[in-house]
N, C-alpha and C positions, 0 to 999 in steps of 0.2 A: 862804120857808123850807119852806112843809109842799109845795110843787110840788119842792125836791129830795128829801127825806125820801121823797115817794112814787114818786119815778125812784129810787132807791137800792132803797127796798123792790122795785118792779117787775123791776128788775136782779138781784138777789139770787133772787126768786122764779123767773125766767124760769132761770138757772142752777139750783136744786134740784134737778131731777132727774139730771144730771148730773157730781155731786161726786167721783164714781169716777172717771167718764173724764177731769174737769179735772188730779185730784191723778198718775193716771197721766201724761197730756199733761206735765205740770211735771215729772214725774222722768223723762220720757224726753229732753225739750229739755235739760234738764240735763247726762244724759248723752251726748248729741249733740254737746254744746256744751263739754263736758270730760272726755270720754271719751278722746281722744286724748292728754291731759296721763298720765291713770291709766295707760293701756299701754305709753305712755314709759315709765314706774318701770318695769312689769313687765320691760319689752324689758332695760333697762338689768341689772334684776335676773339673768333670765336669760341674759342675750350669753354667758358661760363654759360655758354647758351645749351639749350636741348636739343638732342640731336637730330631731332628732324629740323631743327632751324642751321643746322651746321650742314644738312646734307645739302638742304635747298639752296642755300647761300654757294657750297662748293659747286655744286651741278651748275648754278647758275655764273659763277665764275669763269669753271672750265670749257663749260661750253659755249656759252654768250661772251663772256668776257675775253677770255683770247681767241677767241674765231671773228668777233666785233674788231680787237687789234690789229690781227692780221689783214681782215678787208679792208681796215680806213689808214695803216700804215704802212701797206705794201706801197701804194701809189708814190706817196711820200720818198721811200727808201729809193725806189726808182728816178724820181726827180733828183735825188742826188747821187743816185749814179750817173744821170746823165749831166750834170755839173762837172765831174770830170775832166779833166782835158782828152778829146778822143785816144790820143795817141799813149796815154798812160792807164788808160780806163779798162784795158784787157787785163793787162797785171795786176793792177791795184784789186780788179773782183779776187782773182787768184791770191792776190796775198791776205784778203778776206780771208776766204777760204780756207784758206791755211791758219789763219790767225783762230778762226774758229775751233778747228782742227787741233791747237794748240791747247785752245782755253779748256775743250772736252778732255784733252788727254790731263790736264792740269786739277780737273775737279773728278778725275778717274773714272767717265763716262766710256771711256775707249782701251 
């Protein structure tokens, strides 16, 4: 019991310095991995418009709109990673991870 306890802690510690670029990594897989469901709606939303009103709306989407997500919700995603209890918070990114990992292979991104 205390040899996993002290793999968990070492896991946990060895990710610490890195809690910004993990909570980034998860929200951008995210949007990789269901970004294309969100521009459906848009597409759909806009099809009646002309298409320079559909490009500037998409440019302005893709590029301001999920680059704006990503700066004002990485922080966020990080605060709850560090909600976490220490000792389970190495694994739990890992089964992230994985879970991600799952959902891409599930929507045949992988």
């Amino acid at each position: 019991m205390e040899v996993l306890q002290s793999f968990l802690w070492q896991l946990t510690r060895w990710m610490q310095p890195y809690y910004g670029e993990i909570a980034l990594t998860i929200l951008a897989t995210v949007l990789v991995v269901y970004g294309d469901v969100l521009n459906k709606h848009i597409k759909r939303m806009l099809s009646p418009y002309h298409f320079i009103i559909r490009t500037i709306v998409f440019v302005l989407v893709c590029a301001f709109g999920y680059g704006l997500l990503m700066v004002f919700t990485t922080p966020l995603v990080k605060q709850i990673l560090l909600m976490i209890p220490g000792l389970y918070r190495g694994v739990i990114i890992v089964g992230v991870f994985l879970l991600l990992g799952y959902l891409a292979e599930h929507r045949r991104y992988i």
